[in-house]
C-alpha positions as CSV (number, residue, x, y, z in Angstrom):
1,X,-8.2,-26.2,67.0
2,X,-11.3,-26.3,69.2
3,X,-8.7,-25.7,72.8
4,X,-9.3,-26.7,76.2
5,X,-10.0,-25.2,79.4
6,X,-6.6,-24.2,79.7
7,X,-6.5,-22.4,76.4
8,X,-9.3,-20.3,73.9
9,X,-9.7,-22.5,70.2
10,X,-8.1,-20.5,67.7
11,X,-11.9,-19.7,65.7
12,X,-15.3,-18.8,66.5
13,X,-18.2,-20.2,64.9
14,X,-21.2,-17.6,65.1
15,X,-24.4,-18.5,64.4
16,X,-25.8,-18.7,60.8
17,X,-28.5,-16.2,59.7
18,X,-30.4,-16.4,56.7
19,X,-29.5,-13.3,54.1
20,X,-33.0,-13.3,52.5
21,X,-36.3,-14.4,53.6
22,X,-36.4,-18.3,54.2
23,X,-39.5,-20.2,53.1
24,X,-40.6,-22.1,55.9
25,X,-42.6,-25.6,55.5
26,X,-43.9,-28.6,57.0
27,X,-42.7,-32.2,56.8
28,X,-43.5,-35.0,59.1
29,X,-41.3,-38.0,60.7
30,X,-43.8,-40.9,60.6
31,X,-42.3,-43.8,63.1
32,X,-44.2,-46.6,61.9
33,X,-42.9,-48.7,65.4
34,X,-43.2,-46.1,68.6
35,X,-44.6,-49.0,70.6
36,X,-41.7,-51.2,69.8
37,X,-39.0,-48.3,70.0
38,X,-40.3,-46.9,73.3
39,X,-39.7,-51.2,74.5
40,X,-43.1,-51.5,75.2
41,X,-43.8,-54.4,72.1
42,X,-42.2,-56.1,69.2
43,X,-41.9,-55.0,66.0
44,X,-45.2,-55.9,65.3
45,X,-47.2,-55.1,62.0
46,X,-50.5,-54.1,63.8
47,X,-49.1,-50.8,64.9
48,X,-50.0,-47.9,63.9
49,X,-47.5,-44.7,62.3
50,X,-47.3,-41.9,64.5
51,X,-46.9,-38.8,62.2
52,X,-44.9,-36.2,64.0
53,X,-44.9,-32.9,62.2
54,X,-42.0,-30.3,62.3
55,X,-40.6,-27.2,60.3
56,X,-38.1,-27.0,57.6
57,X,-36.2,-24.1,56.2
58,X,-35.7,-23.6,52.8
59,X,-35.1,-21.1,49.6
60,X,-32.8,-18.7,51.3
61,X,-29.4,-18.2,51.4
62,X,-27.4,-17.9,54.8
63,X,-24.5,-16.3,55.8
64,X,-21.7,-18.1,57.9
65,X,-19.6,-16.2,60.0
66,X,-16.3,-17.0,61.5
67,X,-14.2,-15.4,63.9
68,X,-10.0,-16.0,64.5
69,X,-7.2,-14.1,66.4
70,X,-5.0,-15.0,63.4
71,X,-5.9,-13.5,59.8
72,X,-3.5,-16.2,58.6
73,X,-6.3,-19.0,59.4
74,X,-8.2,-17.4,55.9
75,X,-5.3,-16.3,54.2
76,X,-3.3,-19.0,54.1
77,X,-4.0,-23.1,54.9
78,X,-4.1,-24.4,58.6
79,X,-3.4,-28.7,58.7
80,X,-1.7,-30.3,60.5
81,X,-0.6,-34.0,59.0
82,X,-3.7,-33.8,57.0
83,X,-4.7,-31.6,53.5
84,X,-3.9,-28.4,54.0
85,X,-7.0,-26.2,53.5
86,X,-8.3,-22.3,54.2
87,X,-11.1,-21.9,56.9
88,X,-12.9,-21.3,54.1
89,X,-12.4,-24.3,52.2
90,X,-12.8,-26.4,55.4
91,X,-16.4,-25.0,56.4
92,X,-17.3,-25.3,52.7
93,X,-16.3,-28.9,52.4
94,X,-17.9,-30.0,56.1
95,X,-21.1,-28.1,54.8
96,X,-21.5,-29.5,51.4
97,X,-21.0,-33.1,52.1
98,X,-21.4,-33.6,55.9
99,X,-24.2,-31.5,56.7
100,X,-25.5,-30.0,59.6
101,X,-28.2,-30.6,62.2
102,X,-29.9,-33.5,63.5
103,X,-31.6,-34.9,60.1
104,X,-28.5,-35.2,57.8
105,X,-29.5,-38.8,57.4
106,X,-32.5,-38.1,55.5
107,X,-31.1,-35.4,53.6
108,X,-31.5,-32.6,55.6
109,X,-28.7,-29.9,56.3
110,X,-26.5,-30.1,53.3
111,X,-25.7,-26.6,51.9
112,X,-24.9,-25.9,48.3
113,X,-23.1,-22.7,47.1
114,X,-24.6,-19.6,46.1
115,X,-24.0,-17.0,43.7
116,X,-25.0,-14.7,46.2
117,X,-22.3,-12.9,48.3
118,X,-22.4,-10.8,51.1
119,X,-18.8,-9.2,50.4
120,X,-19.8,-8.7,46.7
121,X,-17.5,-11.3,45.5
């Protein structure tokens, strides 16, 4: 689906944009072993953490937008010797329990339905 340089991919992710105003706060990554990480030491218990702070998003809902040259790809199902599913279905399922980003492992990046439509359904 995502084509090659011979061929265009049959959908366009856009970017996501929030749909009301996010709420923006700080967290911090605290690598308790830079030293060690960087290959400069061992592991050793006499280093200090290194709090790094950085922004997350929160409280908002977004809206996803994707393109295709084929209204069939959210009509119907598109699979091919795997589960069938709609576009739809797909980005749902890849949001909701694979997440998105660079911080997935800590929790970061997973999506949860909203109520809130932009289409009014």
């Amino acid at each position: 689906f995502f084509g090659n340089q011979d061929q265009k991919g049959k959908l366009t992710f856009y970017d996501a944009f929030p749909t009301s105003p996010p709420k923006i706060e700080v967290d911090i990554m605290n690598p308790h072993y830079a030293d060690y990480y960087q290959g400069k030491t061992p592991p050793l218990d006499t280093l200090s953490p290194t709090p790094i702070p950085f922004l997350t998003v929160s409280g908002c809902d977004f809206q996803f937008l994707i393109g295709s040259r084929k209204e069939d790809y959210f009509n119907g199902t598109i699979g091919e010797n795997r589960e069938e599913k709609s576009i739809t279905d797909w980005l749902y399922s890849a949001l909701t329990t694979q997440g998105i980003g660079a911080k997935t492992a800590v929790g970061y990046g997973y999506m949860k339905q909203s109520n809130h439509r932009a289409d009014g359904q």
